[in-house]
C-alpha positions in Angstrom: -82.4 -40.6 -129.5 -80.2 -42.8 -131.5 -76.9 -44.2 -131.9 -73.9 -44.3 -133.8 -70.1 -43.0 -133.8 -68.6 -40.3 -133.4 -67.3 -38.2 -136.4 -68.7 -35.6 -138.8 -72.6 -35.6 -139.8 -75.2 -34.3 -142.0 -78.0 -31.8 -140.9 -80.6 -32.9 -143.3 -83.3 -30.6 -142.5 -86.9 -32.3 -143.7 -89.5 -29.4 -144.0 -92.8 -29.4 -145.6 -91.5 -27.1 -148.7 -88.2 -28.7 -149.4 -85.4 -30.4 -148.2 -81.8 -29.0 -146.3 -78.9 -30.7 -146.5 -75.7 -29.5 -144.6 -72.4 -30.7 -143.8 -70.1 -29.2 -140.6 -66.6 -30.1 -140.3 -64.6 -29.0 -137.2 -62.0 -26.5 -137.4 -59.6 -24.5 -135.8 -61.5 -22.0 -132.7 -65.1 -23.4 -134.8 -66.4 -24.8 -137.3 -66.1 -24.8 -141.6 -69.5 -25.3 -143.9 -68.5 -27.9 -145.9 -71.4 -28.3 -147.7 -75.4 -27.4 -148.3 -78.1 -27.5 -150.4 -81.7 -27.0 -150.8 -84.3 -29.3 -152.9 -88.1 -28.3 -153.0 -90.7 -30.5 -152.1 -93.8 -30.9 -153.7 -97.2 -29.4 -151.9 -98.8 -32.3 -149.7 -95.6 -34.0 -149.8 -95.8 -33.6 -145.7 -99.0 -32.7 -144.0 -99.1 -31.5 -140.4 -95.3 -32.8 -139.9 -96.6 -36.6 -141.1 -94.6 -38.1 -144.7 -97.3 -38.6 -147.2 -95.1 -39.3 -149.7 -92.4 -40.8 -149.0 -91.7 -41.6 -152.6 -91.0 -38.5 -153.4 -89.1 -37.3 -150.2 -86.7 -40.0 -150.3 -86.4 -39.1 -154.5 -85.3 -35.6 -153.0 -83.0 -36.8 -150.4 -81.4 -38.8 -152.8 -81.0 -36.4 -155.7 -79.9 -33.8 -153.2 -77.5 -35.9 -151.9 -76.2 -36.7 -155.1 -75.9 -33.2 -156.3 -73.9 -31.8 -153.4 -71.5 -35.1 -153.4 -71.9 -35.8 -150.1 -69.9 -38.4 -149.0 -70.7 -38.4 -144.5 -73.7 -41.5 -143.6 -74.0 -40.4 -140.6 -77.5 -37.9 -140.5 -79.1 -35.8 -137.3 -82.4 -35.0 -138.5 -85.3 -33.1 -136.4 -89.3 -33.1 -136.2 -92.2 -30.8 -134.8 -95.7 -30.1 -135.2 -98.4 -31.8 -133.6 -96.6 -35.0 -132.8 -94.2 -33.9 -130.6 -94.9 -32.6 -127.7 -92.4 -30.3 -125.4 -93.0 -29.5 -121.5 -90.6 -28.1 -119.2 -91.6 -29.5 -115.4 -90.6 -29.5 -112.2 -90.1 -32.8 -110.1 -89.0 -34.3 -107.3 -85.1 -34.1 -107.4 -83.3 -37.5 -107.9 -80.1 -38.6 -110.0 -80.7 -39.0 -113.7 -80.2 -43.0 -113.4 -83.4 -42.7 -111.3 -85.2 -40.4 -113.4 -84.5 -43.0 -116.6 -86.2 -45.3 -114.3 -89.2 -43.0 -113.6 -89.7 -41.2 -116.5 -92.5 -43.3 -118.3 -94.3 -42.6 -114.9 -93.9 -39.1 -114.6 -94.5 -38.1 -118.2 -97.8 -39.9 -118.2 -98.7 -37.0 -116.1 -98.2 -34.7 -118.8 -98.0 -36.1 -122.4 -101.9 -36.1 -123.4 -100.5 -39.3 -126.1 -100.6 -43.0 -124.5 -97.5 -43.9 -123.5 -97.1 -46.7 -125.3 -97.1 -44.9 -128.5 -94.3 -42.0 -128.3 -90.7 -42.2 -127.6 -89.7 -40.0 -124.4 -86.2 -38.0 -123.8 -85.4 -35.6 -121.5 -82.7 -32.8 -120.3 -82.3 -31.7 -116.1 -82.3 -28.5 -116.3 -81.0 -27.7 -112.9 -83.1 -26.9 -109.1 -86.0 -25.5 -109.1 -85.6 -21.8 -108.4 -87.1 -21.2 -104.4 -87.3 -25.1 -103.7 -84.4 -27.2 -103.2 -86.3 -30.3 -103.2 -87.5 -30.0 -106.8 -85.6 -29.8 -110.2 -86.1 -28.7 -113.4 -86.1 -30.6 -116.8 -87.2 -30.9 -120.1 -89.4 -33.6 -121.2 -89.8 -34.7 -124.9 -92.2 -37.2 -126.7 -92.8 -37.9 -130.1 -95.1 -40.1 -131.8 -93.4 -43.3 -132.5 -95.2 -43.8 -136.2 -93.8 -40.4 -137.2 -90.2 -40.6 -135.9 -90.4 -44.2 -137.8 -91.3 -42.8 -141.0 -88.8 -40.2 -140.7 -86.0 -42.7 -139.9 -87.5 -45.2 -143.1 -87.2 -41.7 -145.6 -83.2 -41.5 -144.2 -82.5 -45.5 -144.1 -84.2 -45.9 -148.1 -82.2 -42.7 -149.2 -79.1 -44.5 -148.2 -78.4 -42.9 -145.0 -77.8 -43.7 -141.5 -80.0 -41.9 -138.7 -78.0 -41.2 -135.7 -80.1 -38.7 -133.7 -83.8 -37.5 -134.0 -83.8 -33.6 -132.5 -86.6 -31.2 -132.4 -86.6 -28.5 -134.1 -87.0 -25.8 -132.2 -84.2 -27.0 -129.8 -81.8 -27.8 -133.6 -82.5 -23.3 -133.4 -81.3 -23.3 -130.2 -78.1 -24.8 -130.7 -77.5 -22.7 -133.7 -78.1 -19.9 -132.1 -75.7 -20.5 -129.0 -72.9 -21.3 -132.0 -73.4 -17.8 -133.4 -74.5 -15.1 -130.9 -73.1 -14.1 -127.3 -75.5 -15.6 -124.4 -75.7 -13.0 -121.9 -78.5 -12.4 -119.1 -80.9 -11.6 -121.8 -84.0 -13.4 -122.2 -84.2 -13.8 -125.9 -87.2 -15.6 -128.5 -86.4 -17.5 -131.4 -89.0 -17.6 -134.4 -88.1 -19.9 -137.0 -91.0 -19.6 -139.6 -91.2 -22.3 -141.9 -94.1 -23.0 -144.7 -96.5 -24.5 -142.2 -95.1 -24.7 -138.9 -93.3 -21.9 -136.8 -91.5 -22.9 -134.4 -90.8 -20.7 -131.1 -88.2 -20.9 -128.0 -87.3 -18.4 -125.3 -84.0 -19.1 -123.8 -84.0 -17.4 -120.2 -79.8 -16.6 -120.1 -79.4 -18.8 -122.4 -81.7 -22.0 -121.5 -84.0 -22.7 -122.7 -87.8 -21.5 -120.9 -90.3 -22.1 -123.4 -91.2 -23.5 -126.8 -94.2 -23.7 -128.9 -95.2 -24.6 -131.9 -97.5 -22.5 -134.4 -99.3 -23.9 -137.0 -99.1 -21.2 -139.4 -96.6 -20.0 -141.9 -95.3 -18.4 -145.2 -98.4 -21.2 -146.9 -100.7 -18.9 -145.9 -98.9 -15.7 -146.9 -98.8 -16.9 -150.2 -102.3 -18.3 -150.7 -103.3 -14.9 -149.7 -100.9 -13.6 -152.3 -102.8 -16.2 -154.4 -106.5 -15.6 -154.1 -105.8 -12.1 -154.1 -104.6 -12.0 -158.0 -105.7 -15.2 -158.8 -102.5 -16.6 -159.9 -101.3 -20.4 -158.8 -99.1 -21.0 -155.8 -95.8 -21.0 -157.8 -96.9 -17.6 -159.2 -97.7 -16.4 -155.6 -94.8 -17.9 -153.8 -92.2 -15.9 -156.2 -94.5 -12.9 -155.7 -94.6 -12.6 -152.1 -90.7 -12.7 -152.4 -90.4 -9.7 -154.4 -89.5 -11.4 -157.9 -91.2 -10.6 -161.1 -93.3 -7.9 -159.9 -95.1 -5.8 -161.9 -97.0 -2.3 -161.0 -100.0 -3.1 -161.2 -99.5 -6.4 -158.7 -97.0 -4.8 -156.4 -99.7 -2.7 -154.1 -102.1 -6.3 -153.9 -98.9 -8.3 -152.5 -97.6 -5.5 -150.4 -101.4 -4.6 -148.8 -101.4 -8.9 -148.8 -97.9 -9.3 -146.6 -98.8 -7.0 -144.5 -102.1 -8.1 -143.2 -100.8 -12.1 -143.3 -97.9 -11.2 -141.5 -99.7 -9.0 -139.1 -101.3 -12.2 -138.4 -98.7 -14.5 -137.7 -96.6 -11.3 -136.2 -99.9 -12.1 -133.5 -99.8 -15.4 -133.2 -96.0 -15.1 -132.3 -97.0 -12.3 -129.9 -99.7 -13.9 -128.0 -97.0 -16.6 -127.5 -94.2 -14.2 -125.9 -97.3 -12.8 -123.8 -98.2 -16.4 -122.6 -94.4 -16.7 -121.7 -94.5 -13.9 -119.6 -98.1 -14.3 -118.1 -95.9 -17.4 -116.7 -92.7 -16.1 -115.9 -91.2 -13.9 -113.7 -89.4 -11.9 -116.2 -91.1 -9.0 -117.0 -90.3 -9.3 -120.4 -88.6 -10.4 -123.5 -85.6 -8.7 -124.8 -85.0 -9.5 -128.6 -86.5 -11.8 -131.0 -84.5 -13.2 -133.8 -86.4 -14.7 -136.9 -85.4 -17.6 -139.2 -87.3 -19.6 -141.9 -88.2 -18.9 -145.7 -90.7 -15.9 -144.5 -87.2 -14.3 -142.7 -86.4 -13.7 -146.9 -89.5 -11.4 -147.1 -88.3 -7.7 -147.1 -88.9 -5.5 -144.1 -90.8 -8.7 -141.8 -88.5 -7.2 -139.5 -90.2 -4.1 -139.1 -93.7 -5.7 -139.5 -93.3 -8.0 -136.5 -91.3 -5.7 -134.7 -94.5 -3.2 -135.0 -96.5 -6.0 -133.7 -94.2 -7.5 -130.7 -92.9 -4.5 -129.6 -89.3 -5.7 -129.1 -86.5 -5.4 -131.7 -86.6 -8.0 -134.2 -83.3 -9.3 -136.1 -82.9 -11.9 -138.7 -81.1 -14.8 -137.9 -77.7 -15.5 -139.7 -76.8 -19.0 -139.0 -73.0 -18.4 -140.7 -72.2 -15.3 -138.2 -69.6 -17.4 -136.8 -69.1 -20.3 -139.0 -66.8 -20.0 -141.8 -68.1 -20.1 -145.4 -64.6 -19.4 -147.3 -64.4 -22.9 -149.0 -63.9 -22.1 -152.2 -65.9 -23.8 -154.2 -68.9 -22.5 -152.5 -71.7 -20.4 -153.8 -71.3 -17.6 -151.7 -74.2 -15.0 -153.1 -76.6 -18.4 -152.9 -75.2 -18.8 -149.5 -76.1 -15.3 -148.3 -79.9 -15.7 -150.0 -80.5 -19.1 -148.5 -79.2 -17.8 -144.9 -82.3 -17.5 -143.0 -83.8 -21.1 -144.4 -80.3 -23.0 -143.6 -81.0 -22.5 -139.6 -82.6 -25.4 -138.2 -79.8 -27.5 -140.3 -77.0 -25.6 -139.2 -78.3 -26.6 -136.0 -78.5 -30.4 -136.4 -75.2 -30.8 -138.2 -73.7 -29.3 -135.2 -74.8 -32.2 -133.3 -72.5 -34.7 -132.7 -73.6 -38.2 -131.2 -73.4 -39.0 -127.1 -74.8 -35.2 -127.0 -77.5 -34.4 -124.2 
């Protein structure tokens, strides 16, 4: 959605618990993490996706930055949540000079924002299967106040913004980095602190994506009210850390009925996907996000979903042999580093 040149750049991966940096470079058959870190954010720092202090944000971006010595300008960041909206339609088939002319028209059919207010993109996906005089295509609108703020954070923090992405298609391109894309029809689940985000790629394109406004927040204010301890407390709970017997059966009876809960929420999703689909089903679903950290979620959702369930490793083909690297820091942070492995392996004049 924006514009700069070509050349290396940093994922920097703006969640509503902390901050991802990451650097790519290029390297022989793939690619070579250069760099990445992880700063946390403050509760309330970002509400529903919006920046409600950017003070703070841009302290965290900064200090980050700082920290890992990150030389690159150049940043591909991502948003999702309420403000963003993501359709796949069908219309008639034209060439994507004319579709740039008609866009504004057709997505006023479908984006319930005015016009006016959001910035639109979109990817042609291909014909329409059974009716050659229709195509396929992704259409994406964001709210223009929040990809503004977003850009504001990145300028004051000393950066330069040279794409906006979503994050649910940032998963999707590091998961077609990683793992083979076959025939299958796979779902991606990448829950974050307040937001999880979900696409289905269909042999590898993608089918379906939603967004679900739940997350490891309300696994650890469960954790929370449960013992009556504050959220810091909680959060290292409901990872496994400092864990005493007498609190161990409250957090483990606690994850499993909040996870239960969002393991539904991400079901009644893949069912929706399939109420409109002709596949009968879905194959696999890989999981991302802090709550991918939580021992055994695998099994949990897998109990729930009824497909296999895999977390995601965003390094499975990217190498991590620098040597000044914190490899066992690497390996613990894997599952939150996905959406910014994703946007660093952008690169601009991408579609």
């Amino acid at each position: 959605m924006l514009f700069s040149r070509k050349g290396n750049v940093v994922g920097l991966d703006i969640g509503s618990s902390s901050v991802k940096m990451l650097e790519l470079a290029e390297a022989k058959g793939g690619y070579q993490l250069r760099n990445f870190g992880i700063a946390p954010l403050p509760p309330e720092a970002i509400v529903d996706g919006a920046l409600m202090d950017s003070v703070t944000i841009v302290d965290s971006v900064r200090g980050l930055s700082s920290a890992l010595r990150i030389k690159t300008k150049d940043v591909v960041t991502s948003v999702s949540g309420h403000s963003v909206i993501v359709k796949k339609i069908s219309i008639p088939t034209m060439t994507e000079n004319e579709l740039e002319e008609s866009i504004q028209w057709e997505a006023e059919r479908y984006i319930p924002f005015d016009i006016n207010d959001v910035n639109i993109d979109f990817q042609i996906l291909g014909p329409t299967a059974g009716n050659e005089e229709l195509m396929d295509l992704i259409l994406v609108a964001a709210k223009k106040d929040i990809i503004n703020d977003y850009l504001a954070v990145i300028v004051e923090a000393g950066f330069n913004p040279v794409i906006v992405d979503v994050d649910s298609f940032a998963l999707e391109n590091m998961f077609e980095a990683n793992y083979p894309v076959g025939g299958e029809t796979i779902a991606l689940a990448n829950i974050g602190a307040s937001v999880t985000n979900i696409n289905i790629l269909r042999r590898g394109v993608s089918s379906f994506t939603r967004d679900i406004f739940t997350g490891g927040n309300a696994i650890t204010e469960g954790i929370a009210r449960q013992l009556n301890v504050d959220f810091e407390e909680a959060e290292s709970l409901k990872l496994g850390n400092r864990m005493d017997e007498g609190s161990q059966q409250v957090v483990q009876e606690t994850l499993k009925s909040e996870l239960s809960s969002l393991a539904t929420e991400i079901t009644k999703s893949l069912d929706f996907f399939r109420s409109t689909s002709s596949d009968e089903k879905v194959d696999k679903l890989f999981v991302s996000g802090g709550c991918a950290k939580i021992n055994g979620i695998e099994n949990i959702i897998e109990q729930q979903a009824g497909i296999p369930v895999e977390v995601l490793n965003p390094f499975r083909q990217i190498d991590s042999s620098k040597r000044d690297l914190d490899i066992d820091y690497l390996k613990e942070m894997e599952p939150i580093m996905a959406v910014s492995v994703g946007l660093a392996l952008r690169r601009v004049g991408d579609k």
